[in-house]
C-alpha positions in Angstrom: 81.5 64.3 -39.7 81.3 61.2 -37.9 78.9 57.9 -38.8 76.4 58.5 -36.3 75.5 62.1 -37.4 76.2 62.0 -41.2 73.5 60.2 -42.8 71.4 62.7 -40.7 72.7 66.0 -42.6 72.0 64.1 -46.2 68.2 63.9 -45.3 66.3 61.3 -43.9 66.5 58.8 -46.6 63.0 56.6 -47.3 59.5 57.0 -45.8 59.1 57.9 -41.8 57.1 54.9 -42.3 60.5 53.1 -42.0 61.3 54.5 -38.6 57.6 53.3 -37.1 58.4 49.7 -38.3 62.5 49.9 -36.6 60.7 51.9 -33.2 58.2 49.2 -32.9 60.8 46.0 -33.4 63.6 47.1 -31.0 61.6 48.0 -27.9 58.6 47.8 -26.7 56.3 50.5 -24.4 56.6 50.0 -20.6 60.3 50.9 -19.8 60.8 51.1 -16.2 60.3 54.8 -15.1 63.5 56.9 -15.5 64.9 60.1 -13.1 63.6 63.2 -15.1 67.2 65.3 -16.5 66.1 66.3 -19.6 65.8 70.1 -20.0 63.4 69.3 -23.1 60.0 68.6 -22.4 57.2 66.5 -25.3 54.5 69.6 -24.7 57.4 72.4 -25.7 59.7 71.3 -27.8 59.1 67.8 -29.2 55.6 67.9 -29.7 56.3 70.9 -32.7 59.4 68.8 -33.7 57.1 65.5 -34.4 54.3 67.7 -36.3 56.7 68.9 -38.7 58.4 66.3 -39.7 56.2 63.2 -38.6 53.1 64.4 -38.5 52.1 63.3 -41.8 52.3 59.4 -41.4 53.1 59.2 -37.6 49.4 60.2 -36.4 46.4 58.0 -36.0 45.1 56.8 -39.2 48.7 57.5 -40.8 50.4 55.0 -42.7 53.1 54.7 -39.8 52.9 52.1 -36.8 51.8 54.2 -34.0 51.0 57.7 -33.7 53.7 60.4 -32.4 51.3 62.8 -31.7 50.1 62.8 -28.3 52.6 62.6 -25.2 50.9 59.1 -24.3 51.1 58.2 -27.6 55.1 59.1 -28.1 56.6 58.9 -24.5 56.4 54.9 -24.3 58.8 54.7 -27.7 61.5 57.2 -26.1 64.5 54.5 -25.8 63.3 53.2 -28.9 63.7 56.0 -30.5 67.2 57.2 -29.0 68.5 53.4 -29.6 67.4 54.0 -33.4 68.7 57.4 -34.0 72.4 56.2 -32.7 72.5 53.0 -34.6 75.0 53.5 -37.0 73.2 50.8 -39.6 72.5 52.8 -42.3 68.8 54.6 -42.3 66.4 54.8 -44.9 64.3 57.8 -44.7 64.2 60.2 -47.2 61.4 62.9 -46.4 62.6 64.3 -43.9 65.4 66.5 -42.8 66.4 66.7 -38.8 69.0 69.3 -37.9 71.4 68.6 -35.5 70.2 70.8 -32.7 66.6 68.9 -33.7 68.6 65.4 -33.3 69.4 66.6 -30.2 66.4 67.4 -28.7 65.0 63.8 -29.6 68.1 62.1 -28.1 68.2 64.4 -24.9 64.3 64.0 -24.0 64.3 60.3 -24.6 67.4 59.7 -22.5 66.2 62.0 -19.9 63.1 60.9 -18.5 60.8 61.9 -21.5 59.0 64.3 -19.7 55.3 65.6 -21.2 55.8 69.5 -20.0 53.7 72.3 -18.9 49.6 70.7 -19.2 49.0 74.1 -19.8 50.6 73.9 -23.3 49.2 70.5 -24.1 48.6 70.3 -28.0 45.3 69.8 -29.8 44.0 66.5 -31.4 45.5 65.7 -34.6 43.5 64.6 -37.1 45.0 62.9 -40.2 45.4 64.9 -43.3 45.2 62.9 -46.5 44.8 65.8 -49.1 46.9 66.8 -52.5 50.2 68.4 -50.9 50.7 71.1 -54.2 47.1 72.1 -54.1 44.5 70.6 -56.3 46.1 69.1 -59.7 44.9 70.1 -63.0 43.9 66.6 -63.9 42.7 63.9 -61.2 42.7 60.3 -62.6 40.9 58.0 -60.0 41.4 54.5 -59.8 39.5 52.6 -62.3 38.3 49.8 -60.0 38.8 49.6 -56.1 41.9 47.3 -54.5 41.4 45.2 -52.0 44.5 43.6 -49.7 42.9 40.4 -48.0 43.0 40.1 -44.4 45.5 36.8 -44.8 48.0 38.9 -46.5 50.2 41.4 -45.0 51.4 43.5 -48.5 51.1 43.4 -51.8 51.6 44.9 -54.8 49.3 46.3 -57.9 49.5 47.7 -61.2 46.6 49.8 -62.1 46.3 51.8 -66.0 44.5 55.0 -66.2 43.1 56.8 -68.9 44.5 60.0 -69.5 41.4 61.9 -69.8 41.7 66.2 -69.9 45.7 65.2 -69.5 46.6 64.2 -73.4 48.4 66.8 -75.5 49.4 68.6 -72.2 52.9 68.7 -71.3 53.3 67.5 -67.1 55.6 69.2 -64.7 54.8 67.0 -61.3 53.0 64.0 -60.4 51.3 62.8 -57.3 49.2 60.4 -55.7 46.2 60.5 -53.2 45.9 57.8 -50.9 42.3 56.3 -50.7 43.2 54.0 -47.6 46.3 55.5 -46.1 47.5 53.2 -43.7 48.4 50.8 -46.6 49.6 52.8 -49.4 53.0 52.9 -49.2 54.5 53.6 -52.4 53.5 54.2 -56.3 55.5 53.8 -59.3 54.2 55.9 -62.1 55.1 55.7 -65.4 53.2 56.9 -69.0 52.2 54.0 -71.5 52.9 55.3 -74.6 50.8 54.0 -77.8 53.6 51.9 -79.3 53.4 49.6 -75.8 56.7 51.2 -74.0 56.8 53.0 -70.8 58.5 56.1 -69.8 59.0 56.9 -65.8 57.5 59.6 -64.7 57.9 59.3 -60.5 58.6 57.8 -57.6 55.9 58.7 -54.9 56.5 57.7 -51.4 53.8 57.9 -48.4 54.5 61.3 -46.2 55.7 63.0 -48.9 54.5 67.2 -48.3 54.1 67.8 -52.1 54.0 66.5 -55.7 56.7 65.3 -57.2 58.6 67.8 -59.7 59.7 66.3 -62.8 63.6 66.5 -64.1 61.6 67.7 -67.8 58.1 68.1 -68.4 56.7 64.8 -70.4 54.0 65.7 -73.0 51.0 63.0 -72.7 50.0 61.6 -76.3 45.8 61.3 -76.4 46.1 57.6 -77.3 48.5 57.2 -74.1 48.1 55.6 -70.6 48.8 56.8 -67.2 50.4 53.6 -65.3 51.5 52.9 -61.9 52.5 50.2 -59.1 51.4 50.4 -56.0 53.0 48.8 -53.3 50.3 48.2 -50.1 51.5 47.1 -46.7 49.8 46.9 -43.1 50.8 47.6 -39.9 49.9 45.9 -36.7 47.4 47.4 -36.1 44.8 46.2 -39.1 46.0 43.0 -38.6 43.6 40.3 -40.5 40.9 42.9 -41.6 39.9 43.0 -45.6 41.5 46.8 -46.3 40.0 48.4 -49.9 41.8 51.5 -51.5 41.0 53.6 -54.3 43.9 56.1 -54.9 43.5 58.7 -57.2 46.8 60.4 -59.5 47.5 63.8 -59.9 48.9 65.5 -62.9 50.5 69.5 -62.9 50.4 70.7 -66.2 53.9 72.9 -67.1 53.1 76.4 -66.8 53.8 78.1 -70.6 56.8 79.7 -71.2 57.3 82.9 -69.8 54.5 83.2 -66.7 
C-alpha cells in the first residue's frame, strides 16, 4: 500500500473538523473555471458521500469551517480538497472511514470540473443535528453553570465537575457528550473523581462522533463521586469576535445486567 492511500484504509484519524481548518488554509473559493471530465457529478454521487461521512460537523451550524452540504457550498473547495487528500503529511481524522472507490470519487470530481449534476436530483436543506448519537442516556448530567469563550479569544479550555446524580452505585458502559453550542465544542475529556481525590479516565469524546463512546470495562460510580471533564472550545472564522456561551450536557449508559 503506498503513503498516499494508507493512512486512508486505517480510518480517518481525528475530527473532520481537522479537514475544514487544512481545506480552508491551502486554497481559497474562486478557482478559475475548469473543462468538465469528471464522470462524478456533487448531486449523484458526492452529495450522499459528504452526508455520510461529513454531514455531522461539515453543515451549517456544524463545528466544521464551512458547510459541505450544498453544491455551492462544496464546489468552491474542490482543489482544496484533492490537494489535501494527496498530501502525503500525515492526517488526523479519526471518525471517519473513506473507501478507496469513495477516495476516488472525491479526487475524480474535484479534479474534473466539480460538476453539481442533474437539478432534478438536487438534495434537500440540511439542517444540523445536535442530538445523543446512542439514543437517550440513562443519566443526563447538565452543566452546572454556563461557559462563555470571549469574543477576543479564539479557544479555550474548561474543566467543569458534575454531580453524579441517578448515576452512583451504577456500573457505566459508554459515555457521551451533548454539545450546547456546537460550533465551539470541540473535544471533552471525561474522567470520574473518585472520593479519595483521584481520577480515573473514562473517555475521549471528539465533535462528529455518530455514537457514545463504549468503554474498555464498565466503571461503577461511588455515590460520594464526581463526574469530571475538560472541554476544549475553539471557533472558526466564521464567529469571529462574537461572545459564544455553551452549556453541554454528559451522558451516562448504564451496563446492561448479566445475561440480557
Amino acid at each position: 500500500m503506498t503513503p498516499r492511500t494508507s493512512w486512508f484504509s486505517r480510518g480517518l484519524a481525528a475530527s473532520a473538523v481537522a479537514l475544514g481548518v487544512a481545506l480552508m488554509l491551502s486554497s481559497a473559493p474562486g478557482e478559475a473555471h475548469k473543462a468538465i471530465t469528471s464522470k462524478y457529478r456533487y448531486n449523484e454521487d458526492l452529495f450522499p458521500l459528504f452526508k455520510e461521512h461529513c454531514g455531522r460537523c461539515h453543515v451549517d451550524g456544524g463545528v466544521a469551517p464551512m458547510s459541505l452540504m450544498s453544491y455551492d457550498d462544496a464546489a468552491p473547495w474542490g482543489e482544496s480538497m484533492r490537494l489535501e487528500l494527496l498530501s502525503e503529511e500525515p492526517k488526523p481524522w479519526h471518525n471517519y472511514r473513506l473507501t478507496p472507490r469513495e477516495l476516488d470519487t472525491i479526487l475524480v470530481w474535484a479534479t474534473g470540473g466539480s460538476p453539481r449534476g442533474d437539478a432534478a436530483h438536487n438534495p434537500p436543506p440540511m439542517a444540523l443535528v445536535n442530538d445523543w448519537g446512542s439514543g437517550s442516556p440513562d443519566v443526563a448530567l447538565p452543566m452546572p453553570a454556563p461557559f462563555t469563550l470571549p469574543g477576543a479569544s479564539n479557544s479555550a479550555g474548561h474543566d467543569v465537575e458534575f454531580a453524579v446524580g441517578g448515576a452512583a452505585g451504577k456500573a457505566i458502559a459508554a459515555v457521551d457528550l451533548l454539545p450546547g453550542t456546537p460550533p465551539i465544542v470541540r473535544t471533552a475529556t471525561l474522567a470520574v473523581k473518585l472520593p479519595d481525590g483521584s481520577t480515573r479516565p473514562l473517555a475521549e469524546w471528539v465533535a462528529g462522533q455518530p455514537h457514545a463512546v463504549t468503554l474498555a470495562t464498565p466503571v461503577t460510580i461511588p455515590a460520594n463521586a464526581r463526574v469530571v471533564a475538560h472541554i476544549e472550545y475553539r471557533r472558526t472564522w466564521q464567529y469571529e469576535g462574537k461572545d459564544m456561551t455553551d452549556s453541554s450536557t454528559v451522558g451516562l449508559y448504564f451496563a446492561k445486567p448479566s445475561g440480557r
